[in-house]
N, C-alpha and C positions, 0 to 999 in steps of 0.2 A: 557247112553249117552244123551237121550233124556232131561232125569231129570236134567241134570248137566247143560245142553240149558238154560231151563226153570228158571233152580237156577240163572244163569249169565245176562241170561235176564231181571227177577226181581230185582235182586240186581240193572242192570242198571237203571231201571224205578224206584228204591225206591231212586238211586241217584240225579234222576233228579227231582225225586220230592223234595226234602232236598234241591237241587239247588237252585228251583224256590222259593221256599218258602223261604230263605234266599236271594235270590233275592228282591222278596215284600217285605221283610223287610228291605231292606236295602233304597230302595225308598220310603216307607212308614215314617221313618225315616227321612232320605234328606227333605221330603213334610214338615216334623212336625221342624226341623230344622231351615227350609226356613222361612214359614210361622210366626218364634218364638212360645215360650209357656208362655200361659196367666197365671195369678193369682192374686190372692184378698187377702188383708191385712185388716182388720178388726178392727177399733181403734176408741175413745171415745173423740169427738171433746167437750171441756166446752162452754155451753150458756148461757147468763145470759138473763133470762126471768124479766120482769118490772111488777108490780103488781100494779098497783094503789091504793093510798088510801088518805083518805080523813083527811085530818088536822087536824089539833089542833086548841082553841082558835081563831087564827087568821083570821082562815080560809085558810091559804095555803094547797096547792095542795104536797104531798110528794108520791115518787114511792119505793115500796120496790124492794129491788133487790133478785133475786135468784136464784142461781147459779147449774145447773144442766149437766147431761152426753147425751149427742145426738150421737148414733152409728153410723158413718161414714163409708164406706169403701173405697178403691183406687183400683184399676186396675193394675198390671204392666204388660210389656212383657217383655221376657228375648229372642233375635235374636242369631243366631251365629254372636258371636264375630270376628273381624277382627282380622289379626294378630298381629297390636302395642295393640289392649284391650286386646289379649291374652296372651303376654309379659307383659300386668301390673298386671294381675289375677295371674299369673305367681311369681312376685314378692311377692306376698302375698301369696301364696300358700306354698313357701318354708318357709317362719315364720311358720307356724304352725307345730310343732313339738306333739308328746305323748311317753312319758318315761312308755312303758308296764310295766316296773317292779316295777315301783313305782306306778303304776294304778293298779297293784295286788293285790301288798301291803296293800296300804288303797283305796279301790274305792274311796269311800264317798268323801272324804277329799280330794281328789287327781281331784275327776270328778269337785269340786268347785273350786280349784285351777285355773284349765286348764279352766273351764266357765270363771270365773276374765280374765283371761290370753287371751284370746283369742274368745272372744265373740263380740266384737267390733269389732276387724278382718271378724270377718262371716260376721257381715252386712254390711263391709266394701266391702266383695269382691263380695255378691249379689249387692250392689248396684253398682258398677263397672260394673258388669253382664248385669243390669238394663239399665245401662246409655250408654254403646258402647261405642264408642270414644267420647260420652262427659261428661266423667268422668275428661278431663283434667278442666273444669273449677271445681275449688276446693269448693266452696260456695257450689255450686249444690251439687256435691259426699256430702259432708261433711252431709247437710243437709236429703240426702234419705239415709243416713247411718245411720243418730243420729235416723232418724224416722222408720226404720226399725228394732234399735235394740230396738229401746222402748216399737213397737208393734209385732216384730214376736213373736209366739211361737215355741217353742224346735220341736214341730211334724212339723210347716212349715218350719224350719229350715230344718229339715233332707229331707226335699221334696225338699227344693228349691236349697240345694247344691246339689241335686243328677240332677236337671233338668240343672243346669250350666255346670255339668259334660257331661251331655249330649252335650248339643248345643256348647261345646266346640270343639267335634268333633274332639280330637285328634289322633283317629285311621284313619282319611283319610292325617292327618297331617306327622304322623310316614309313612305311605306308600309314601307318596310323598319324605321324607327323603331315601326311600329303592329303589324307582323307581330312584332317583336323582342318587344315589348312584352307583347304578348300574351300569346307564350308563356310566360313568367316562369315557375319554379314554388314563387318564394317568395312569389308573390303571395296574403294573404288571401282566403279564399274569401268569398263576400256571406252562403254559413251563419256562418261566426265571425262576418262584424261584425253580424250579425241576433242572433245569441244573446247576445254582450257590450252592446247595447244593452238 
C-alpha cells in the first residue's frame, strides 16, 4: 500500500514537473515572440573603384574604372504579426500548393517546377513577414521581396519559413477560437438535443 503512495506521489511530482517545464516554455517562447527574431541576409553590393592614370600625348588626366563585389549584409526582424498581416500571409499561404504524386514521380523535375512556381511567393510572404503592416505600401514589399529572392539561400529559406511559422502564433490564435466558442450562449444545450431526439 505504501509502494502504491509513493508510485501516485511520484507520478504527481513527474507531472508537475512536465507542467512547469511546459510552462517556461511557453513564456520563454511569448519573450522570443515579443521581442521578434533577428537575421542576416548576406549579399554582394557592385563598386566601381577609379584608378588614375596618366595620359596620353596630350597630356590629359584619364581614370580607369573598375568594377568590383563588396560583401554587404542587412539585418532583418521578423515580430508577431497582427491580425490584418496575418490575413495577408494567409492569402499567400493558400497558393502554395505540392502534388505528392507527382513529386514521387519525378523529384528532380517536379522540385524545379514547384522552385519556378513558387519561389517568388517564399520571398513574397518573408517579406510581408518582415514588413508587418507595412507591406501595404507596394514599392516597399515589392522591392525587399525582389531582394530577398535574389539573395536568400534554399537553407535560409527553410529557417526563415519555420521562424514566420513561429511568430505567427497560431496556436494561441485556434485557442481563442475554442475559448470564443465556448462560451456562446446561444448555444443548444446537449438536454434539448437529447429530449428532441
Amino acid at each position: 500500500m505504501a509502494e502504491q503512495e509513493n508510485d501516485i506521489i511520484t507520478q504527481e511530482q513527474e507531472a508537475k514537473q512536465k507542467l512547469e517545464a511546459i510552462k517556461q516554455e511557453r513564456e520563454e517562447l511569448r519573450l522570443l515572440i515579443g521581442n521578434g527574431i533577428s537575421f542576416v541576409v548576406t549579399y554582394f553590393e557592385p563598386v566601381v573603384v577609379k584608378i588614375p592614370r596618366w595620359g596620353n600625348w596630350l597630356g590629359r588626366l584619364f581614370k580607369r574604372k573598375v568594377r568590383q563585389q563588396r560583401e554587404r549584409q542587412r539585418e532583418f526582424t521578423i515580430k508577431e504579426p497582427t491580425l490584418y498581416t496575418l490575413d495577408r500571409l494567409s492569402m499567400e499561404y493558400i497558393e502554395l500548393h505540392i502534388e505528392e504524386a507527382k513529386l514521387k514521380a519525378a523529384p528532380r523535375q517536379q522540385a524545379r517546377l514547384y522552385y519556378k512556381e513558387h519561389s517568388k511567393r517564399m520571398a513574397l510572404i518573408c517579406a510581408i513577414a518582415i514588413l508587418g503592416n507595412e507591406w501595404e505600401d507596394k514599392k516597399k514589399l515589392e522591392e525587399l521581396a525582389a531582394f530577398l529572392h535574389r539573395w536568400l539561400k534554399n537553407s535560409q529559406l527553410m529557417e526563415l519559413v519555420s521562424v514566420v511559422d513561429l511568430t505567427n502564433n497560431l496556436a494561441d490564435f485556434i485557442n481563442s477560437i475554442r475559448l470564443v466558442s465556448s462560451a456562446r450562449t446561444t448555444m443548444p444545450s446537449l438536454i434539448e438535443q437529447s429530449n428532441e431526439g
